[in-house]
Every structure is written in C-alpha cells, then in structure tokens.
N, C-alpha and C positions, 0 to 999 in steps of 0.2 A: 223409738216410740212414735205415734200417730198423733198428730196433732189436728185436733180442729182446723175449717178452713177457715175462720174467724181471727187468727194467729196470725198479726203478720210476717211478711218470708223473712224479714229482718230478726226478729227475735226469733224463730227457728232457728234461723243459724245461728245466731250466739246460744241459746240455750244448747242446742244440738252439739258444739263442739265442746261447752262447758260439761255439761253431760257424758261425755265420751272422756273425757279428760279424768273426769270425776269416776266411773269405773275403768280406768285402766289403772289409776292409783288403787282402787280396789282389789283390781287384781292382784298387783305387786304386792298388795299388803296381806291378801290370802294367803299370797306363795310363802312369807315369812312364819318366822315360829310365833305363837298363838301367845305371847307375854300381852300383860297389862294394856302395858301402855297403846301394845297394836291394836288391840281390843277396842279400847277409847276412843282411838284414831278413826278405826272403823265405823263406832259410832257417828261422829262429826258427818265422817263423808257421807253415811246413808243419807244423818240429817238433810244435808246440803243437797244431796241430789234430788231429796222431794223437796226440798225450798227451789231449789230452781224449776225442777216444772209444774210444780203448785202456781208461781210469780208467772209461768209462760200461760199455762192452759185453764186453770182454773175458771170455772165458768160469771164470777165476778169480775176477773179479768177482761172479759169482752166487751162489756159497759168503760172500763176504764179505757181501750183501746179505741174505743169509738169517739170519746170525751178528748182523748188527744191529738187524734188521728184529723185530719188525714197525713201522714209524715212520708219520707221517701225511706226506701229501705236502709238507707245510710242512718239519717236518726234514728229509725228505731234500733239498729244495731247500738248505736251507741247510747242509748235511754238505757236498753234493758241492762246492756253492761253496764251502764252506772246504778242502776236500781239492784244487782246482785251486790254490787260494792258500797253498796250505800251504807251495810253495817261495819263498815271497816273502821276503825279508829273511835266506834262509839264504845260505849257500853257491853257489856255481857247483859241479856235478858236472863234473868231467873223467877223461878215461883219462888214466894214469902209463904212463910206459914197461912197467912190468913187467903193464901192462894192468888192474890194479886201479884201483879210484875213487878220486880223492882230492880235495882242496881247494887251489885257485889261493893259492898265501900271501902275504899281507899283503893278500886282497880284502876281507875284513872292514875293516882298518882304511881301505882308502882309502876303501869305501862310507860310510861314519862322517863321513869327512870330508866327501864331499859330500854327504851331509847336515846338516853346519854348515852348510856352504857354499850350499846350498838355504835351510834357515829362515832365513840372513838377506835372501838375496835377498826371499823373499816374505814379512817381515818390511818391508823398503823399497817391493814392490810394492803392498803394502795398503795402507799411508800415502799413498804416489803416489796409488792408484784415490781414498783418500776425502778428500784433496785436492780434486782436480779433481772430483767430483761436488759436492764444498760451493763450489768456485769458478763449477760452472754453474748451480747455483739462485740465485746471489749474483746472477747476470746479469739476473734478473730479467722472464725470458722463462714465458709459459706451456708447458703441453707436457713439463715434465719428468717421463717414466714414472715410475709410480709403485714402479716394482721398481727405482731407484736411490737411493730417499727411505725406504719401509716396509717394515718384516721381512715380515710377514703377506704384504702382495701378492707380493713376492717367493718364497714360498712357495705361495702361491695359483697363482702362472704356470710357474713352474719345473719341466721334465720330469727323471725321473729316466732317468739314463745306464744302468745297468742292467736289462734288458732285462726278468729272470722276475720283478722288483721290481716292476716300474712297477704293474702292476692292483691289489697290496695297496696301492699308496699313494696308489692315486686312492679307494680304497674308506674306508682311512684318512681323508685329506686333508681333507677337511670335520669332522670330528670334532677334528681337529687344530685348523682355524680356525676353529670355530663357527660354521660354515654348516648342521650336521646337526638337522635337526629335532627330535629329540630331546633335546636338551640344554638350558640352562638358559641365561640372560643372564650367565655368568660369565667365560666365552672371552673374549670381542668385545671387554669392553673393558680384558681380559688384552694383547690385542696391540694394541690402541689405545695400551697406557702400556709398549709394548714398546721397547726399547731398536731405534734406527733404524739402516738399514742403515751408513753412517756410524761407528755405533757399534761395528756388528758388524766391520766392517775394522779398526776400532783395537783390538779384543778381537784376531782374528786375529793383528794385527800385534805383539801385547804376546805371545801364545802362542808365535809363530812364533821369537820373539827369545830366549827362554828355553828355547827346545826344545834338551834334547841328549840326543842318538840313544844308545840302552841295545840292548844285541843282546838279540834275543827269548830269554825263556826255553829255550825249543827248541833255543837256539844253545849254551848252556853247556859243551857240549863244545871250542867252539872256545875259550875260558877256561879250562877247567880242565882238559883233556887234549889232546892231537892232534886234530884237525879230523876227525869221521866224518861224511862224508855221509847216510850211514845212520840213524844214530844221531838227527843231526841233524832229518832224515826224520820219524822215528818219534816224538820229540818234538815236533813243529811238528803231527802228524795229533791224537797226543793231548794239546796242550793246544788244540785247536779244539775237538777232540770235549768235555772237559769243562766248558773255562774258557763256553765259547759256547756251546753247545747242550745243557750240562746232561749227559751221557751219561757213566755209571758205565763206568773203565774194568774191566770184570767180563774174565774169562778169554778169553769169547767176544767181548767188543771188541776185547780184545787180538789176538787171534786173524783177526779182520778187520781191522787195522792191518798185520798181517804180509802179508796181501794184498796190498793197497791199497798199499804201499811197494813191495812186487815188480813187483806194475804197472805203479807209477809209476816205478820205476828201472829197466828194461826192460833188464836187462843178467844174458846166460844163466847167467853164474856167479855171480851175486846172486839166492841167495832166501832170504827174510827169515821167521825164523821164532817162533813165538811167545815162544820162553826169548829172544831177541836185543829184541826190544818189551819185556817182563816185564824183562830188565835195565838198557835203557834208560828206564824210567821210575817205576825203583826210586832207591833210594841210601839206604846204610847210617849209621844214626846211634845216637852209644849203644849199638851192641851189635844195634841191631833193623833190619829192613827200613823205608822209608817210603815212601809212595806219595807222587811229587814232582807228580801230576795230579789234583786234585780238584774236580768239577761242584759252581759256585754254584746252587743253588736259591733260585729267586725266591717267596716268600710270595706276593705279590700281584701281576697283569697290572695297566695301565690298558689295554692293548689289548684290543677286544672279540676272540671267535672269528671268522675269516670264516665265510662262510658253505659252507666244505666242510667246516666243520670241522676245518681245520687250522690 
C-alpha cells in the first residue's frame, strides 16, 4: 500500500510488516477448507488489517502525528506497536441495542480464568520439555543441538518473531553474547557459568505456576465503575505512552490520544475528545487532581545508539 508522506518511516515499518504478516495468515487461511470457524477467523483478520492502516494513514492521524512528533524513528516504531496493542488484555467492544458501545459482562472474569488455566498448563509443559531433554542426553548419544543444553547458543540461533525488531537485534545480538569486538573477556564466560536451558524451563515453570492474572491498569474502570470501552481505550494508550516510552502526557499528547482512540474506535458517534482523555486519566485525591500516568525515566542505557540514531 501507499502511504502519505505525512506517516512517519517508523510506523511504515511496523504497520507494513504487521500488514504483511496479517495477509499471509490470509492466505494460509484461504488455502484451508471453508468451515465456520475459518470464516470467523477471516473476519478478525480483514478487521485488523483495516485497524492497522486506518491507526497508520487515516487523515486525522496526521494532526495526531504532529501533536507528538517530533520523535526518532525508533519511538515511533515502538508508539505505533504499542498503540496496535493497546487493545490487548481489555475489553471486547460491542454494539448494545440502543447502538452504543459497551462491554460483553462477565468477559473479564472468564479471561482471568483462562489464564489460570493457561499458566498451569505451561507450568506442566515446561517440566514435560525439560524432562525429556535431560532424559535424551541421559541416552548418551552424540549430536544433541546445542540450543537444547546452552542459554547463549540458543540465543545465538534464535530468530525473532517480530518482524521491525529483527535488524536491532541482529545488530544488538553479538554485544549481548560477546562476539562484538569491541568488548572485553567479561561476557563469554558470563554465559559460560549461565544457568542452562534446563534450567531456564524450570524458572518458567516455577513463574508460570505462581502467575495470577491482575487486569491492566488501563482496565480499572472495569473495577471500580461500569465497564467503558472508552475509557478503557484511552487508558491502555496512555499507560504505553508513559509507562513504555517515557512520553509526558502534556495537553498535546493528550490531545493526540483523543485521535488515536477515534480512529481506533471507528464508530461515527464516538469521538473522543481532549476534556474525555484529561478525565480519564486524572482521579481525585484529597481534595486535588492526580495524574494516574507517569513516564519512568531511565538514568542510564546499556544499549548503544544504532546507528540512525534512534
């Protein structure tokens, strides 16, 4: 697709690989028999593929991009990837009869639940995997890869699944396991005395089993008053924006959240405006205003700059 020059090259890329990712599951899903539930699936995706370049190109989008802006391409990569993810772990949006949004009830708690129901399984599945890798080096054959035995090489081989990530982390990647020339003999025999993979499934498995599921900050509407999708919305954008990316929400972020939620909730008698942001992400205490979103500031990288400087 063609993008406005208005877009910056950051969110190009991410929508562009998300986009490409999103019709190639298309395809796959074409190529299968034509049952229910592929049908549904299908739906979702077309969904999502015009929510992503609706959120990239849409022409109210560029007021919000200017309202944030000026950023290097590195945040915007990582804004817009948080602004597709923003709806994760909220709500389902639906029409009500009377055509307003609202929230499917009791979806929260049953997601909850399968999320118990999730960490133990993969709580028992990582025990299972590191099992049977200690039961096939027991056997005492040569040939067992070494990304089943060593953290390091496992890291050394392993591609990453997201797509505008991968070249930071081949650029990274050797700095990580001290292969980069530049660095000192302190790495190498860092992951030498590194806990084995083995190890790392029974960490997993010890996390997994003690996990239990807390609804995102973002969600606290659905706690402490009537479920807004909205609301919900405009929480989930600004705690990416500050908790993640460091980004003050100042009048003008706020003001491109009000966007950015319009877009994203494409629905003609929703639109979201600054005072509706400013009191979703307020709350009164004592007497005074609080702002419930505040950017952690990091004192010091270990990461170096890439080299575009972002």
């Amino acid at each position: 697709m063609k993008y406005p020059k208005w877009v910056p090259a950051g969110v190009v890329q991410v929508s562009s690989a998300v986009i490409q990712e999103l019709d190639r599951e298309l395809a796959d899903l074409d190529a299968k028999l034509k049952t229910g539930r592929a049908a549904s699936r299908r739906r979702q995706l077309i969904e999502e593929r015009e929510r992503v370049e609706r959120l990239a190109t849409d022409i109210q989008m560029k007021e919000a991009y200017t309202l944030l802006g000026p950023l290097d391409d590195e945040t915007w990569r990582q804004l817009f990837y948080g602004v597709l993810g923003a709806r994760a772990g909220l709500s389902e949006f639906r029409q009500a009869e009377d055509g307003e949004l609202e929230v499917a009830k009791g979806e929260l708690r049953k997601r909850m639940d399968d999320a118990r129901r999730l960490g133990r399984r993969i709580a028992g599945t990582a025990r299972k995997l590191s099992r049977q890798i200690e039961e096939l080096r027991s056997l005492g054959f040569l040939g067992v890869p070494w990304e089943l035995v060593e953290a390091r090489t496992l890291f050394e081989r392993a591609d990453v699944s997201c797509p505008y990530s991968a070249p930071e982390w081949e650029r990274l990647r050797p700095r990580l396991l001290g292969n980069a020339s530049d660095l000192n003999d302190e790495l190498r025999p860092a992951w030498e005395n590194a806990p084995c993979v083995t190890d790392l499934l029974h960490t997993i498995a010890k996390a997994a089993e003690a996990f239990e599921p807390r609804p995102r900050k973002a969600a606290a509407a659905l706690r402490a008053r009537k479920a807004n999708p909205v609301t919900e919305l405009i929480r989930s954008i600004a705690e990416m924006l500050t908790i993640y990316i460091g980004i003050e929400l100042t009048p003008r972020v706020k003001r491109a959240i009000a966007i950015i939620v319009t877009v994203d909730i494409n629905d003609p008698d929703t639109i979201v405006t600054y005072d509706d942001v400013r009191k979703a992400c307020t709350k009164r205490k004592s007497g005074r205003v609080v702002e419930l979103f505040r950017p952690l500031h990091w004192t010091t990288s270990p990461i170096p700059p890439s080299p575009e400087g972002s």
